[in-house]
N, CA, C and O of each residue as an XYZ file, in Angstrom:
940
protein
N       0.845     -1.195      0.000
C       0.000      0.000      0.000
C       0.883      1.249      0.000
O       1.878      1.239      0.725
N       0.561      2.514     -0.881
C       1.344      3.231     -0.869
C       1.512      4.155      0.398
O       0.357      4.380      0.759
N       2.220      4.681      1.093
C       2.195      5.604      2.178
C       1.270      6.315      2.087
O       0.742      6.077      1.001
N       0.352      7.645      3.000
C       0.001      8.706      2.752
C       1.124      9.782      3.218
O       1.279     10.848      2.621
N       1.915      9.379      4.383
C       2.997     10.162      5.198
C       4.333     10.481      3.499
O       4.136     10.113      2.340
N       5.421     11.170      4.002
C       6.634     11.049      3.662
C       7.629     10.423      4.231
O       7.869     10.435      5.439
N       8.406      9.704      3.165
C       9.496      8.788      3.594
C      10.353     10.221      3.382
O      10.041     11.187      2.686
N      11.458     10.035      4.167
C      12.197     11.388      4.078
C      13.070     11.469      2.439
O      13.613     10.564      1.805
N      12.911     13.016      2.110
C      13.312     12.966      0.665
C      14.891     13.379      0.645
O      15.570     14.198      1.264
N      15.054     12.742     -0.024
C      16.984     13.004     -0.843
C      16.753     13.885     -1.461
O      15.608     14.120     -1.847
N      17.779     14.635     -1.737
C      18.024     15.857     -2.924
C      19.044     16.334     -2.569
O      19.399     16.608     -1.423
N      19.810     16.517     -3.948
C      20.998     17.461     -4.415
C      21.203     18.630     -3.910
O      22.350     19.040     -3.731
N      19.848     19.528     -3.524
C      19.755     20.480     -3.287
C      20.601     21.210     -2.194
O      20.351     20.855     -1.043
N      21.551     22.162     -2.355
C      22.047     22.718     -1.540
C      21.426     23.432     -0.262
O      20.264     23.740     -0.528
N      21.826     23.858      1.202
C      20.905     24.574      1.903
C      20.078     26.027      1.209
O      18.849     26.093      1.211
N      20.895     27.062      0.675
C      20.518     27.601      0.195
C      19.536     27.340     -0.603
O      18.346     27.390     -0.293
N      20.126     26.957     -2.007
C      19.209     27.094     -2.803
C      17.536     25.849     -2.543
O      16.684     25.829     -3.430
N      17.392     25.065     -1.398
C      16.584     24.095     -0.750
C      15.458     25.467      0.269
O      14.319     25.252      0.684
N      16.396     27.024      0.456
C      15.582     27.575      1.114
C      14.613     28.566     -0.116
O      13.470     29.014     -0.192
N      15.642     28.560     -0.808
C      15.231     29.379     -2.032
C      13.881     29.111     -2.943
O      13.070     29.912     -3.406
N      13.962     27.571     -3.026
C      12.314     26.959     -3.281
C      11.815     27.223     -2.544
O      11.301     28.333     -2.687
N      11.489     26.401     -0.989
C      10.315     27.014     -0.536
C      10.152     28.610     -0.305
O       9.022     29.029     -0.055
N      10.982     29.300     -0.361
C      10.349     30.961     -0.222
C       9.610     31.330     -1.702
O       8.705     32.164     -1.754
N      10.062     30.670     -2.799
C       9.581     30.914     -4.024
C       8.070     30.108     -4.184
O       7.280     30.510     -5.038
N       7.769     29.083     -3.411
C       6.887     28.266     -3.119
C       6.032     28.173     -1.666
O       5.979     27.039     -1.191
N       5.551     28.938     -1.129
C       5.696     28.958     -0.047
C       4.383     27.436      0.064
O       3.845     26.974     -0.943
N       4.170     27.015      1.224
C       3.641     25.553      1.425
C       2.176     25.628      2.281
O       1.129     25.015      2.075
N       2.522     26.625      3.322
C       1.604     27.444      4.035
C       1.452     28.430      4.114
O       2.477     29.110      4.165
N       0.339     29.031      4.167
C      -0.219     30.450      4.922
C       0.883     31.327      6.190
O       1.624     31.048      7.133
N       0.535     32.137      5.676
C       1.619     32.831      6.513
C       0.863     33.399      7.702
O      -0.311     33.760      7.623
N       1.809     33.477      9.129
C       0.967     33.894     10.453
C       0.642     35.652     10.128
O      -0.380     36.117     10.631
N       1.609     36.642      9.219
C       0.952     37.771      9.621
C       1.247     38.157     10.667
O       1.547     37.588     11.716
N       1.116     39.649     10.234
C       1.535     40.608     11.338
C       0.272     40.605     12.216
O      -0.717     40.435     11.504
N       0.008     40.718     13.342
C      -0.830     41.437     14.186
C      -0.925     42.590     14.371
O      -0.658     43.480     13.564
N      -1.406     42.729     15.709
C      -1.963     44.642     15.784
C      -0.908     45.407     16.336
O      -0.847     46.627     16.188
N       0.087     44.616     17.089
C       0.990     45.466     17.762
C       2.467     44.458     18.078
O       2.513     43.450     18.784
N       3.409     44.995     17.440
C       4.860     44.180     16.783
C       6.034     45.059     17.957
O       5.911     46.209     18.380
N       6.927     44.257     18.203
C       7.970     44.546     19.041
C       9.551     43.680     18.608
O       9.911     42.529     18.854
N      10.136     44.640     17.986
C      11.666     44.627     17.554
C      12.939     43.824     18.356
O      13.772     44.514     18.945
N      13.043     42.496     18.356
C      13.902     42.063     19.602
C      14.969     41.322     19.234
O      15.010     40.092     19.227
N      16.252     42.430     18.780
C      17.395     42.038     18.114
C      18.044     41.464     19.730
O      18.025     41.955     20.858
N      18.613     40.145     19.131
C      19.329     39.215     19.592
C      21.191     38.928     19.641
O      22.022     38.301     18.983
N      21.163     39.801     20.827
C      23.165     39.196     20.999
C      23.818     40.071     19.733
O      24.399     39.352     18.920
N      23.822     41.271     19.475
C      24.059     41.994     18.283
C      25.341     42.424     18.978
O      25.461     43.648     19.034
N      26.514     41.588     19.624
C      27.441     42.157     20.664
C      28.377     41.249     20.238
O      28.305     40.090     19.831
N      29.860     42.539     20.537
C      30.857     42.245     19.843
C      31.651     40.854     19.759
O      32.555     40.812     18.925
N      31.387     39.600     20.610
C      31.645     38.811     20.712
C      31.470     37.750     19.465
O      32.189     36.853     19.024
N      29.957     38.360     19.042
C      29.556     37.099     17.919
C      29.705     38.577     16.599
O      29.370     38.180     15.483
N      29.955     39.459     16.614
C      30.044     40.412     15.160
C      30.819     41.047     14.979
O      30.756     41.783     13.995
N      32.234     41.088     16.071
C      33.507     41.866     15.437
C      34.368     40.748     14.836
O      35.152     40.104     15.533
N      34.179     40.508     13.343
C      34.945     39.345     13.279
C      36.432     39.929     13.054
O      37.216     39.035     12.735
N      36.922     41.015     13.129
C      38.147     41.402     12.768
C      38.691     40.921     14.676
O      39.870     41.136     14.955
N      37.900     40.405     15.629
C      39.209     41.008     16.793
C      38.522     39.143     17.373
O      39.536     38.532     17.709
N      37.668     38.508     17.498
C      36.800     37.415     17.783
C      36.702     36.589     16.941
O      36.065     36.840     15.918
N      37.501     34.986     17.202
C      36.998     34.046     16.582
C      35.285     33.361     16.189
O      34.771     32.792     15.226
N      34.827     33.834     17.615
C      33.612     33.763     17.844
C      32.358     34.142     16.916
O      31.182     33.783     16.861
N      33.127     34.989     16.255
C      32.207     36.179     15.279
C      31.920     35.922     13.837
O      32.564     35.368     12.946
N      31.162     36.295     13.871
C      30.597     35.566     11.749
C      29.284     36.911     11.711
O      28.335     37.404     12.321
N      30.403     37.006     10.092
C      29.101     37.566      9.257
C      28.554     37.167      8.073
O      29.220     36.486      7.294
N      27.336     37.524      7.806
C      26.162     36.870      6.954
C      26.178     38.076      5.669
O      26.842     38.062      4.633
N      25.440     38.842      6.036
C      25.130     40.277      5.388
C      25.364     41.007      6.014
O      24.643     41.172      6.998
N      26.711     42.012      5.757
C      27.829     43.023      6.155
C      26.699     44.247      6.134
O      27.212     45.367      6.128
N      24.978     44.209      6.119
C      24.800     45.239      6.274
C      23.915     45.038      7.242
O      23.114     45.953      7.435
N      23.829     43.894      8.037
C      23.032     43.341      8.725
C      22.441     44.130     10.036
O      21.262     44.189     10.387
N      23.540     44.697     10.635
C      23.540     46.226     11.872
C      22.873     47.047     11.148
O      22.043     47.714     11.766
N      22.980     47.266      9.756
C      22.252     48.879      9.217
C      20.444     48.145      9.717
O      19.732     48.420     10.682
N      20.268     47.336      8.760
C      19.293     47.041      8.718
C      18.497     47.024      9.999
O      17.552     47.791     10.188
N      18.926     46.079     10.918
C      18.729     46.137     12.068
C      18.525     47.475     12.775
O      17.515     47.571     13.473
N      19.162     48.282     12.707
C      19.087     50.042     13.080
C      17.967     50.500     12.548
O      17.018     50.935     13.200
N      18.031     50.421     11.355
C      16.589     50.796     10.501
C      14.852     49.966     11.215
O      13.682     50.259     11.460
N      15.574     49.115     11.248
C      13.939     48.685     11.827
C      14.006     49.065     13.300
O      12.908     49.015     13.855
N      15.114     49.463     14.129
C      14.896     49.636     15.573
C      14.300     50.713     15.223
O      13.080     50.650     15.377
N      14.909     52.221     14.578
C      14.543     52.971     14.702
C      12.930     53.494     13.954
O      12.277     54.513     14.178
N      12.710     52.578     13.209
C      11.410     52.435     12.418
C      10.073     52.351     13.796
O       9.092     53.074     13.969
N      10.444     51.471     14.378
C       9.313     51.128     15.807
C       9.821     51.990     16.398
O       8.929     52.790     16.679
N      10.992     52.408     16.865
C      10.195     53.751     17.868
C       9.380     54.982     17.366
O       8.622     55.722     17.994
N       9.809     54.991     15.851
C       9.031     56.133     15.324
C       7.501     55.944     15.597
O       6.805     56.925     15.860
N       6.951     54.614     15.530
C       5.897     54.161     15.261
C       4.950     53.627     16.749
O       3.846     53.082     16.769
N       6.181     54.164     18.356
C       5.359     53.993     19.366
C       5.733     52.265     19.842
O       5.352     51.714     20.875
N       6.391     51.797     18.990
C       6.609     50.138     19.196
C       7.889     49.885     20.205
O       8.623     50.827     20.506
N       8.071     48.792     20.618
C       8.960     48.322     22.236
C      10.436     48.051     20.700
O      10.479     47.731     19.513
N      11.199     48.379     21.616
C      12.534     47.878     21.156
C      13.443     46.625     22.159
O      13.027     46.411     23.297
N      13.953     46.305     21.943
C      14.158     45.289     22.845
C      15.417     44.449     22.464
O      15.256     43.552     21.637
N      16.951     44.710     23.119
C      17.803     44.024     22.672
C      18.609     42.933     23.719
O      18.852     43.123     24.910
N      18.875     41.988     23.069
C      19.720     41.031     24.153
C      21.098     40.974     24.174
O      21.656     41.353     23.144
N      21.905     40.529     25.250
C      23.252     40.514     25.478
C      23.833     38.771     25.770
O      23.415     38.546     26.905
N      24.323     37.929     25.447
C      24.807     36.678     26.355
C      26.071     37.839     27.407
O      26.583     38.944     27.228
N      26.118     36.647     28.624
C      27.089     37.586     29.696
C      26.819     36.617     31.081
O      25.761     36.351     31.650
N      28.132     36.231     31.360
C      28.356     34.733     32.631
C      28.855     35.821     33.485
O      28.997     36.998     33.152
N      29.111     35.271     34.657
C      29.934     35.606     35.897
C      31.251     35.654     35.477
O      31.692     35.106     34.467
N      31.910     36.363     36.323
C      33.676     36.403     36.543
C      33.573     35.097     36.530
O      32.629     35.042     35.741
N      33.846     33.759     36.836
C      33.778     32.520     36.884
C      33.264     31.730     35.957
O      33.693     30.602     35.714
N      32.257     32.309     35.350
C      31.269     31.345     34.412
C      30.683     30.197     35.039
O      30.416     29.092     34.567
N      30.567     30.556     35.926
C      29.891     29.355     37.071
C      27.875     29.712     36.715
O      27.106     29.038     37.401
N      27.452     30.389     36.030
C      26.307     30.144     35.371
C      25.665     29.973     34.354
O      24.478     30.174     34.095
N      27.016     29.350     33.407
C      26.713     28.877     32.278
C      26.047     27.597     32.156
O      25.328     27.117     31.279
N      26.597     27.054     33.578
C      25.570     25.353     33.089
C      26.691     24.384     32.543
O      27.922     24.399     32.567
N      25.466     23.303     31.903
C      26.125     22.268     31.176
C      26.184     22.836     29.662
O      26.743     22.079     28.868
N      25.812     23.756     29.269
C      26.095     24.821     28.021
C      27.590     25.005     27.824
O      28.133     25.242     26.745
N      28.229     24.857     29.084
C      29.417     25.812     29.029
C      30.551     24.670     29.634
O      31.634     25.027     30.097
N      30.146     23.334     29.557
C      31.179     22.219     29.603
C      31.799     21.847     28.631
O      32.885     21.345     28.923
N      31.464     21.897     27.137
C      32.120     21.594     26.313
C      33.226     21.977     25.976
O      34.051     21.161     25.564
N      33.538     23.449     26.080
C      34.691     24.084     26.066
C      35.387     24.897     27.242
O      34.980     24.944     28.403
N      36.289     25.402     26.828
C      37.545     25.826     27.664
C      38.439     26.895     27.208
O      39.116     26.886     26.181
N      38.366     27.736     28.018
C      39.600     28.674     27.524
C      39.109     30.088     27.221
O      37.982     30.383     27.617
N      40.043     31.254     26.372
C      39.449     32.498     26.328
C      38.494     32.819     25.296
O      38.128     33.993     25.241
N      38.000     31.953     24.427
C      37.016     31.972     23.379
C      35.828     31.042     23.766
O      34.878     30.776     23.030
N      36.016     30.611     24.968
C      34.883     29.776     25.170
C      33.265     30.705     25.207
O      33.261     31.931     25.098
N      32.136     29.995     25.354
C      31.105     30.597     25.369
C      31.411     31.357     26.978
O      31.862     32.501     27.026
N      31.084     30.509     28.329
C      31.658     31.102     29.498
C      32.573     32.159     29.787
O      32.676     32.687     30.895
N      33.355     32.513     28.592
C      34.400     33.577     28.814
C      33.664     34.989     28.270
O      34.365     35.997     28.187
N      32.166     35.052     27.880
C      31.689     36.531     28.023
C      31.776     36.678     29.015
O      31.274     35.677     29.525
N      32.035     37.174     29.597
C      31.947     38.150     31.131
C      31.242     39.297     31.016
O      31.550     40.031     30.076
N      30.400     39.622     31.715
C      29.656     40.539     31.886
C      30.211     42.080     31.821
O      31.313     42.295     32.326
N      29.632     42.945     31.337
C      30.784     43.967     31.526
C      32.181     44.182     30.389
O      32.854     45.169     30.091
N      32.206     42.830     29.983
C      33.972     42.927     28.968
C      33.564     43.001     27.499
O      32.388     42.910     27.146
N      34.617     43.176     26.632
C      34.401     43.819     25.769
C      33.674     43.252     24.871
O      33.162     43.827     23.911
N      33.563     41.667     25.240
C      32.918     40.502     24.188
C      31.181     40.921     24.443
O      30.335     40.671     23.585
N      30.842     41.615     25.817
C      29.825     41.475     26.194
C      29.070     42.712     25.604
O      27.844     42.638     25.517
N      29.729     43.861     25.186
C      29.499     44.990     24.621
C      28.556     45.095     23.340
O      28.873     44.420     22.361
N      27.290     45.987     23.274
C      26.916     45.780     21.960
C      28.172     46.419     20.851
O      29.064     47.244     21.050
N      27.837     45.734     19.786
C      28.945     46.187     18.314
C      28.533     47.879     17.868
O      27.485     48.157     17.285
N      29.463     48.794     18.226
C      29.295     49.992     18.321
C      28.855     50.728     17.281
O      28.748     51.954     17.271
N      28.551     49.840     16.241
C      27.583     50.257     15.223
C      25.906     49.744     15.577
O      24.926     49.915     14.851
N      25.942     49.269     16.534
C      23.618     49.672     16.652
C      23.376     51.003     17.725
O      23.894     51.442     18.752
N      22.605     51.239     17.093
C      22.135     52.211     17.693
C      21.410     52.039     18.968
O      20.237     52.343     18.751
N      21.571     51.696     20.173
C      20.588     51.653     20.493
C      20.265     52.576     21.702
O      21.055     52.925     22.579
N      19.208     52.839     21.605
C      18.619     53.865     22.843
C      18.424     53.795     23.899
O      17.202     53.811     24.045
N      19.107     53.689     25.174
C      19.615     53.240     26.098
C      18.639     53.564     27.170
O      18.154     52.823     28.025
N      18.407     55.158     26.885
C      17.080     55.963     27.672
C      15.600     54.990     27.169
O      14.898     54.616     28.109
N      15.297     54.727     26.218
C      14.167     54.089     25.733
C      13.752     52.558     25.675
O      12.675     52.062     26.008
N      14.892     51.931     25.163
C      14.914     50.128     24.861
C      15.157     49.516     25.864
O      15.817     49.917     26.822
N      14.673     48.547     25.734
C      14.849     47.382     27.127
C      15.916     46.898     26.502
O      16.124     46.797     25.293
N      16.441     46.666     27.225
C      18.114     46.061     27.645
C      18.485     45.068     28.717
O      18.752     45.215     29.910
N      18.415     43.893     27.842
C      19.147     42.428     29.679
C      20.150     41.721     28.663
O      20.521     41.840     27.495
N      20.416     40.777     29.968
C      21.092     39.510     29.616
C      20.815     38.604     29.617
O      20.186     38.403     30.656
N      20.875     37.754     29.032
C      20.556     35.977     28.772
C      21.491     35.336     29.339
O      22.561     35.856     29.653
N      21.114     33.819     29.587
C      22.333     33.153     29.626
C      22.068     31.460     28.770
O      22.989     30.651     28.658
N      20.840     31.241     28.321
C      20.827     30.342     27.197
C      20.139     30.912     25.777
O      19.601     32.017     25.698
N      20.214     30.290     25.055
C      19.900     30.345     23.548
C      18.474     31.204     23.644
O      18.336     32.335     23.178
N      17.656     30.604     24.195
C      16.245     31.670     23.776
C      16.180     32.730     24.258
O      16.982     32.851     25.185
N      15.696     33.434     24.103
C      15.793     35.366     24.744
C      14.808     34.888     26.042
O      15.091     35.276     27.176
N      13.744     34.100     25.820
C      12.712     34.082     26.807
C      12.885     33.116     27.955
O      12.003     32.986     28.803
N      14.316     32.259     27.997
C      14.431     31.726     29.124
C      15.192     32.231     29.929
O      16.309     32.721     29.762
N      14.162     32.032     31.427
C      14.337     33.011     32.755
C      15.036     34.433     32.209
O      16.162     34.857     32.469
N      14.084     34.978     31.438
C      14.584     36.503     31.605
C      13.234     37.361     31.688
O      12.274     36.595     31.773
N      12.947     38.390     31.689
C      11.480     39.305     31.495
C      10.851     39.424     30.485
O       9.817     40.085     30.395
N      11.514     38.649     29.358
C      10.780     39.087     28.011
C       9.461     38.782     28.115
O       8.701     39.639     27.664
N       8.955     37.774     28.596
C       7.595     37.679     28.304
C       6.723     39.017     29.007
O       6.064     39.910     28.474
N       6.981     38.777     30.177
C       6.441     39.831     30.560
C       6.609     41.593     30.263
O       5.694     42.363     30.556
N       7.786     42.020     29.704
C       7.740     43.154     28.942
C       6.599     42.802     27.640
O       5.759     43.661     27.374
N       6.614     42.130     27.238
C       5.527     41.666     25.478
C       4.177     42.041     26.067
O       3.548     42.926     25.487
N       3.540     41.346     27.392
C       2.500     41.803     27.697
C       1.867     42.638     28.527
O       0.695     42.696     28.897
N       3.147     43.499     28.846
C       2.898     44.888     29.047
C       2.671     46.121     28.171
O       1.986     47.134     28.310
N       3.594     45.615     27.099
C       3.374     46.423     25.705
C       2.471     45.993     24.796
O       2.731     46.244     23.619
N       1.140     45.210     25.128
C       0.174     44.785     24.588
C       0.559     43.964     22.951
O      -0.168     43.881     21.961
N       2.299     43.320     23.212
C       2.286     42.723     21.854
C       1.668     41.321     21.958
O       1.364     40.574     22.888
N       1.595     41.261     20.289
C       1.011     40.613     19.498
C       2.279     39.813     18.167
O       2.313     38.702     17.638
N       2.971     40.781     18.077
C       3.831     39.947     16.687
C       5.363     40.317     17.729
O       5.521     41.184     18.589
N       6.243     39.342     17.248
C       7.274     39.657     17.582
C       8.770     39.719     16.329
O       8.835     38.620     15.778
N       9.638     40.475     15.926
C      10.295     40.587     15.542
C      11.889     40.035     15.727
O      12.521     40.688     16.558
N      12.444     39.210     15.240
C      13.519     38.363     15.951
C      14.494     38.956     14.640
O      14.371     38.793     13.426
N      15.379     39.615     15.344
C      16.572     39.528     14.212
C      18.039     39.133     15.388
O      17.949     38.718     16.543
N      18.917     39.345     14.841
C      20.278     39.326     15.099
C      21.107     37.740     14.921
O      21.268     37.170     13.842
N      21.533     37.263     16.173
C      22.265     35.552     15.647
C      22.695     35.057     17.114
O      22.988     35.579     18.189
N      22.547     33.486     16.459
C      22.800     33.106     15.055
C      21.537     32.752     15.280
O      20.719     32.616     16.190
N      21.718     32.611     13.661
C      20.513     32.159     12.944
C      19.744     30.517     13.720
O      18.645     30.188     14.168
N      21.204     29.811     13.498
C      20.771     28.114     14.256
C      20.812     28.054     15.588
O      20.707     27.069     16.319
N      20.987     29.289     15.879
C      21.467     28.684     17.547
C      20.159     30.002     18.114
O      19.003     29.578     18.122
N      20.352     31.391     18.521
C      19.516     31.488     19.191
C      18.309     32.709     18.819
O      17.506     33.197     19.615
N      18.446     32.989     17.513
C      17.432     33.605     17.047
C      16.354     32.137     16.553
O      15.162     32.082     16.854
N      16.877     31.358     15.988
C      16.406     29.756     16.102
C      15.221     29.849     17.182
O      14.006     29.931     17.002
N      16.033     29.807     18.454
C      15.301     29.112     20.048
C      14.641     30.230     20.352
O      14.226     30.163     21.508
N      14.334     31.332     19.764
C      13.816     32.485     20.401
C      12.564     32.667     19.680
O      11.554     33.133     20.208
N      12.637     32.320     18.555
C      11.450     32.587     17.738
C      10.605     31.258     17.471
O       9.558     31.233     16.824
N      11.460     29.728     18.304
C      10.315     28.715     18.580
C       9.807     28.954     19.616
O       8.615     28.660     19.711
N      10.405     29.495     20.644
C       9.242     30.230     21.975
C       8.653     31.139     21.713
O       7.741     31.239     22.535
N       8.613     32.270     20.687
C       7.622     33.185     21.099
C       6.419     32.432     20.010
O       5.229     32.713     20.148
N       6.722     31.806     19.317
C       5.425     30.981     18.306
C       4.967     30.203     19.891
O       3.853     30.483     20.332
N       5.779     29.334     20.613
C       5.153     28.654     21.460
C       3.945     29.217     23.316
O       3.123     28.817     24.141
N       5.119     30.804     22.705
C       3.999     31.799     23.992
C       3.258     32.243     23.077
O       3.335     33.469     23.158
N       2.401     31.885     22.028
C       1.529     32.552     21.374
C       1.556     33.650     20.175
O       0.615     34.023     19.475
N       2.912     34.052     20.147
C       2.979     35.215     19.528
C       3.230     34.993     17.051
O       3.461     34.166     16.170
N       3.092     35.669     17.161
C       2.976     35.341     15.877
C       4.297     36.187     15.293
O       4.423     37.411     15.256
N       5.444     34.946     14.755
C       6.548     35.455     14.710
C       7.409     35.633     13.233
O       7.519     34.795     12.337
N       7.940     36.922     13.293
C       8.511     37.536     12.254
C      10.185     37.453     12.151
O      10.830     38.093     12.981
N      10.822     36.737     11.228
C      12.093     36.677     10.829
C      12.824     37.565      9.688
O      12.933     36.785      8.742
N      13.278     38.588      9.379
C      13.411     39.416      8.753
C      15.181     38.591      8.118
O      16.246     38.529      8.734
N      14.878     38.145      6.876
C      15.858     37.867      6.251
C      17.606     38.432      6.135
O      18.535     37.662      5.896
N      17.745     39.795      6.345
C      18.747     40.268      5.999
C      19.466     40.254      7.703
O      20.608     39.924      8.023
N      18.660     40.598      8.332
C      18.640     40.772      9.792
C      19.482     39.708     10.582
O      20.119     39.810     11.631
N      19.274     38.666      9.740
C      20.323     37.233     10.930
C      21.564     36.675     10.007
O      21.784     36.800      8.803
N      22.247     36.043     11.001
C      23.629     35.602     10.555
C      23.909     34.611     11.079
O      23.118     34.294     11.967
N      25.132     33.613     10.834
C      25.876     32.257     11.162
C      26.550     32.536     10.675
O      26.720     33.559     10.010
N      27.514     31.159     10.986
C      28.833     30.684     10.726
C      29.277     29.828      9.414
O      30.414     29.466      9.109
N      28.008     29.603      8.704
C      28.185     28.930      7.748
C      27.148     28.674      6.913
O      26.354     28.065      7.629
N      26.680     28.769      5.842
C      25.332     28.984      5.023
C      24.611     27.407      5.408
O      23.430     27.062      5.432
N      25.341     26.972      5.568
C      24.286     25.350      5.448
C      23.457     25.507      6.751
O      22.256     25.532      6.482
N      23.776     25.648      8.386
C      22.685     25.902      9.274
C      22.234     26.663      9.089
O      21.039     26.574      9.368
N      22.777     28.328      8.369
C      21.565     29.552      8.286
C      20.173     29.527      7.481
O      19.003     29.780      7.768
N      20.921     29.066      6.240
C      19.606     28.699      5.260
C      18.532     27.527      5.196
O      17.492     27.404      4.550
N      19.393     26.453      6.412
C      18.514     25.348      7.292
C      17.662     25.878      7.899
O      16.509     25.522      7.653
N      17.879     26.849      8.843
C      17.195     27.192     10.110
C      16.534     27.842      9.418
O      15.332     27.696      9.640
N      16.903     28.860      8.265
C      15.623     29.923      8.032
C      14.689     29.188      7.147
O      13.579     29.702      7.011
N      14.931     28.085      6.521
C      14.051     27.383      6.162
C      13.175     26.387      7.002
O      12.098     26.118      6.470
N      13.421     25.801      8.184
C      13.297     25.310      8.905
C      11.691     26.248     10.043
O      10.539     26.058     10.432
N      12.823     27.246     10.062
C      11.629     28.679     10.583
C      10.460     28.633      9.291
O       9.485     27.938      9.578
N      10.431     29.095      8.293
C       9.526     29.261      7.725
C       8.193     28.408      7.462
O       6.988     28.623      7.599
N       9.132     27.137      6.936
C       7.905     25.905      7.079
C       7.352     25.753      8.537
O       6.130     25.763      8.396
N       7.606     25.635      9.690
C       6.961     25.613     10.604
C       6.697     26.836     11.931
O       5.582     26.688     12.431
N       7.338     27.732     12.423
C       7.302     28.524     13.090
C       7.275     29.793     13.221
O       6.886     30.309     14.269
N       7.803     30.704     11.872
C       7.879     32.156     11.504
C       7.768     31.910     10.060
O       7.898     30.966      9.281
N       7.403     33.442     10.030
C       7.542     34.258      8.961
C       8.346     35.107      8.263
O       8.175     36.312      8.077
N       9.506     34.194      7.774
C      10.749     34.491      6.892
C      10.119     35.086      6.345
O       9.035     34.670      5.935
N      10.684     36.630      6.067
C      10.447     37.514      4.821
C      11.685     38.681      4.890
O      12.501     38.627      5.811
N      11.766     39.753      3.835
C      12.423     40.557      3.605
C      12.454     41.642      4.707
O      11.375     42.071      5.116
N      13.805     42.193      5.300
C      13.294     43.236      6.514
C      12.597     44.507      5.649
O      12.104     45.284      6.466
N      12.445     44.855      4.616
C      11.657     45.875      3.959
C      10.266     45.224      4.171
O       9.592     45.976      4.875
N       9.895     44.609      3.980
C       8.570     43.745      4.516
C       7.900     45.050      5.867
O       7.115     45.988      6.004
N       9.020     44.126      6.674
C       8.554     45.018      7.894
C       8.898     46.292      8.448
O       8.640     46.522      9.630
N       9.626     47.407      7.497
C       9.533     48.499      7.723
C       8.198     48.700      6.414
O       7.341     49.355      7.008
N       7.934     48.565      5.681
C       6.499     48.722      4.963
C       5.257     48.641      6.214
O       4.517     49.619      6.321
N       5.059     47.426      7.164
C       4.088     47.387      8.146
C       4.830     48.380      9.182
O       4.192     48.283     10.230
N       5.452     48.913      9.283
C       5.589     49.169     10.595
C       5.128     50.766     10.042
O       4.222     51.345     10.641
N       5.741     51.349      8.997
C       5.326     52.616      8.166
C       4.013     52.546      8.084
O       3.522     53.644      8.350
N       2.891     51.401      7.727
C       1.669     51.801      7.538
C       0.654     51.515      9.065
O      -0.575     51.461      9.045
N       1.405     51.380     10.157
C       0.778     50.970     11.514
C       1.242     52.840     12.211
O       0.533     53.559     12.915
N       2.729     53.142     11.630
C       2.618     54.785     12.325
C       1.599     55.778     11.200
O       0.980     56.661     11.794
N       1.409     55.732      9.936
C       0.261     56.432      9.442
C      -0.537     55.880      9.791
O      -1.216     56.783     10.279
N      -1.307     54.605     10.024
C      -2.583     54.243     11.046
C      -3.035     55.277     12.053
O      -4.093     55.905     12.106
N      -1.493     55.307     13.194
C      -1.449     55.814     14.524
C      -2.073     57.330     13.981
O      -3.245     57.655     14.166
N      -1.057     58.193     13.274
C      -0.776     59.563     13.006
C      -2.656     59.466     12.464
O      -3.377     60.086     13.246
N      -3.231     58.948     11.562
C      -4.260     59.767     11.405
C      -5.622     59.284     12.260
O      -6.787     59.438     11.895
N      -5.107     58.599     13.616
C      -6.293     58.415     14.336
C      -6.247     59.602     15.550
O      -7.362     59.966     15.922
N      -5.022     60.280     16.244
C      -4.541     60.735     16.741
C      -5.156     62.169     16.584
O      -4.673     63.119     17.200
């Protein structure tokens, strides 16, 4: 009898160009923006984006900070939460966990230290220090044990915006929790980065078929532009 399920499929297909069909094809309906979206660039700090001084560091799209700037500063124009994350251990790294057993030494994950220069945002984002929420993490998702949730439903959101990196590791885990707290989640293409195209264009394919809404970050400065003329002519 023939299956109705899939036996898993083979193909030639590179990651890329494997993400490149389904965005050209999309398979499902897309979640859509909601009524009220919040900007929550991820670890945009010099540890994972100065690749001139950090092994640690990888870039994707060298314009990836502009972009990112552009949409921070797009939502505040528009009244929307900004919201950026930091990774950052103890002098010790004694709260990294079993995260932080695998390796050793001054490039290890444990060796952000709070405060040092790895822990620093990359002095190209802008960010508004008086205005944006600002913490630290200490695993992959933005939303474990930190306030994010509860900043989201104070600011009455509804969509959430995930950019920064990596792509496989914790813009990944951040945007399967906020699909899993309900929120209806937005991946802005230019916006994330890795270490190597085969997990980035995995994960963002990976995101799309099941958990977000891979699209262009012009996408979402278009909604975020027609939610502040919304605002401006109800006002």
């Amino acid at each position: 009898m023939k299956p109705v399920g899939t036996r898993m499929e083979r193909s030639s297909l590179t990651a890329r160009e494997y993400f490149e069909t389904v965005m050209a094809d999309p398979q499902r309906a897309p979640f859509g923006f909601g009524r009220r979206l919040a900007i929550l660039n991820i670890d945009v700090q010099c540890a994972y984006t100065q690749i001139d001084r950090f092994v640690t560091a990888y870039e994707t799209d060298p314009k990836q900070i502009d972009w990112i700037n552009r949409l921070s500063a797009a939502a505040r124009a528009a009244g929307l939460p900004v919201i950026w994350t930091r990774v950052a251990y103890r002098p010790d790294g004694s709260d990294c966990g079993v995260w932080g057993t695998r390796d050793a030494g001054p490039d290890a994950l444990q060796a952000i230290r709070a405060g040092s220069e790895r822990h620093a945002f990359d002095p190209r984002c802008d960010v508004d220090f008086d205005r944006d929420a600002v913490f630290d993490k200490r695993m992959a998702s933005a939303f474990h044990e930190t306030q994010l949730a509860s900043l989201l439903v104070w600011h009455k959101i509804d969509t959430v915006v995930v950019t920064g990196g990596s792509t496989s590791g914790c813009v990944r885990a951040t945007a399967v929790d906020a699909l899993s707290h309900g929120y209806r989640t937005i991946v802005p293409i230019e916006t994330t980065a890795d270490k190597h195209e085969s997990p980035h264009f995995a994960s963002l394919t990976d995101l799309q078929l099941k958990y977000a809404d891979v699209v262009p970050a012009q996408a979402v400065l278009d909604r975020m532009g027609a939610q502040h003329d919304d605002a401006a002519a109800s006002s």
